[in-house]
C-alpha positions as CSV (number, residue, x, y, z in Angstrom):
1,X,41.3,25.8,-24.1
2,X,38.9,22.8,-25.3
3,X,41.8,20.2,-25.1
4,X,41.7,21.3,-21.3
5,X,37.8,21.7,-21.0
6,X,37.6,17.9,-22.8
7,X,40.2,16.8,-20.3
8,X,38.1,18.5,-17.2
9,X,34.8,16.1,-18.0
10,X,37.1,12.9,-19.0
11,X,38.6,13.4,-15.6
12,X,35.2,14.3,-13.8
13,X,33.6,11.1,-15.3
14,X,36.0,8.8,-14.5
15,X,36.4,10.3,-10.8
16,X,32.3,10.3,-10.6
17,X,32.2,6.7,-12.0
18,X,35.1,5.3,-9.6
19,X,33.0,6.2,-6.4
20,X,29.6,5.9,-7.8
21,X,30.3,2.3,-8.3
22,X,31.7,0.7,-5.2
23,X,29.7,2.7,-3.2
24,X,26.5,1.4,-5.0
25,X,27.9,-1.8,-4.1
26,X,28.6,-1.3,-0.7
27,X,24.9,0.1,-0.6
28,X,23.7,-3.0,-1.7
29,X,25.4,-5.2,0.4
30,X,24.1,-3.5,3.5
31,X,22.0,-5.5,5.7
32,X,18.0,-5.1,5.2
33,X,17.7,-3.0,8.1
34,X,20.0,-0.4,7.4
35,X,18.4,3.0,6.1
36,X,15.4,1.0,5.8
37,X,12.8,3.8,5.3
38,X,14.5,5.5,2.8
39,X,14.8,1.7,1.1
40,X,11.2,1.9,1.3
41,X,10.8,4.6,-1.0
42,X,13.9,4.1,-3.4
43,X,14.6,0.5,-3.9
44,X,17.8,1.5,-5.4
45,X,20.3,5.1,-5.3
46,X,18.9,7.4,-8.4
47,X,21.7,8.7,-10.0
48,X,19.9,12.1,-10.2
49,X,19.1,14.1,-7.0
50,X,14.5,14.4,-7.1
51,X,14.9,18.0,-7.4
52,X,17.4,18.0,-10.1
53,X,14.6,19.3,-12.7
54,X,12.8,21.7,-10.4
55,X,13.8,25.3,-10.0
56,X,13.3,25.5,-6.3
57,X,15.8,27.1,-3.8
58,X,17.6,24.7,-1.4
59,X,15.7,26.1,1.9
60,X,12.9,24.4,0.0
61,X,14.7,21.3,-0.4
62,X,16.6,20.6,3.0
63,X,12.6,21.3,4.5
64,X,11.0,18.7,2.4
65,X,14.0,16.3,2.5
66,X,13.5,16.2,6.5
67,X,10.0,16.4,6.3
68,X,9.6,13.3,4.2
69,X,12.4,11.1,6.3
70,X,10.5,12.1,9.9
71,X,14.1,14.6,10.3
72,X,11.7,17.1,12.0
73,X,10.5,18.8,15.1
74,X,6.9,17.3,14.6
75,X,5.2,15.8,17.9
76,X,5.5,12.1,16.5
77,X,9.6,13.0,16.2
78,X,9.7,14.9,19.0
79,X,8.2,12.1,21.1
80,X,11.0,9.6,20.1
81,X,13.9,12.2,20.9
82,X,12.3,12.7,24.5
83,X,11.8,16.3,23.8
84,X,7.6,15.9,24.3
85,X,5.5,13.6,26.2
86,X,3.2,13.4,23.5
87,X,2.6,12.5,19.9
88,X,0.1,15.1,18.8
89,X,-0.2,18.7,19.3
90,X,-2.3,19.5,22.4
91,X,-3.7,22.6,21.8
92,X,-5.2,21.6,17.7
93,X,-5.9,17.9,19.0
94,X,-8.3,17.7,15.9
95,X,-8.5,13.6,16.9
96,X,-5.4,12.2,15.5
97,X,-3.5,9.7,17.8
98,X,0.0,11.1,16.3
99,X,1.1,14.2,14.7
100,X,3.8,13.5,12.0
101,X,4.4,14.4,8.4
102,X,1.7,12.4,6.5
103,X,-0.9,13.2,9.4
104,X,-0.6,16.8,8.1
105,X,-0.6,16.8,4.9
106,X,-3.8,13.8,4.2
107,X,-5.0,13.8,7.5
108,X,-5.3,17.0,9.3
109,X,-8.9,19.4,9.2
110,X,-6.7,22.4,10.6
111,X,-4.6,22.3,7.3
112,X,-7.2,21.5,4.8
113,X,-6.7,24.9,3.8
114,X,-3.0,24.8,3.0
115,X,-3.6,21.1,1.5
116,X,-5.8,22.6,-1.2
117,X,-2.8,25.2,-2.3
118,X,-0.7,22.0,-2.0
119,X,-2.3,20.2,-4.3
120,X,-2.9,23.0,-6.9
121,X,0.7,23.4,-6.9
122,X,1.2,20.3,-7.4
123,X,-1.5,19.9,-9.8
124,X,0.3,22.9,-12.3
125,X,3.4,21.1,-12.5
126,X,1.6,17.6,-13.1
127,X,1.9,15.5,-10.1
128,X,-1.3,13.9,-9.1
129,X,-1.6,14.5,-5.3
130,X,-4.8,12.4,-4.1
């Protein structure tokens, strides 16, 4: 039963390693262009997922994942799909030219309420959120 178990993760690690690697490559030989805000915030592919240590359910995940890449049904987003005619929400209109993800979340009066929860959230499990 461990000869097969040791077998299992020999095979797992060489399968893992034979795709990480040319697809790093290929990753790195795509132009600059390609992908480029998400080459913005990771210069290169972590070979850990950013939610890998956090015990939070994948709803969670898949919602801050689109949230952070502008994969959402914001006005800003909304705007470029043709699904509004404007950028910002009409009826809060708090002064912001364009409603999108960091708008909301540094920006915003209407969700200075649900920043401050944020940030003591954030604040427990030690990320500095300023």
């Amino acid at each position: 039963m461990k000869n097969a178990k040791k077998k299992h993760i020999i095979v797992y690690k060489k399968a893992k390693t034979s795709i990480q690697e040319p697809w790093k490559l290929e990753w790195d030989n795509l132009p600059e262009s390609y992908a480029c805000r998400y080459r913005s915030t990771f210069k290169s592919i972590p070979n850990q997922p950013w939610f890998q240590c956090l015990n939070i359910s994948r709803a969670v995940i898949i919602k801050y994942t689109r949230l952070c890449n502008s994969y959402n049904l914001l006005p800003q987003h909304s705007f470029k799909l043709n699904l509004k005619n404007c950028t910002y929400y009409p009826i809060l209109n708090c002064g912001g030219d364009y409603c999108d993800f960091q708008h909301l979340l540094l920006n915003c009066p209407y969700m200075s309420l649900q920043r401050a929860k944020l940030r003591s959230l954030f604040s427990t499990i030690g990320i500095n959120f300023s």
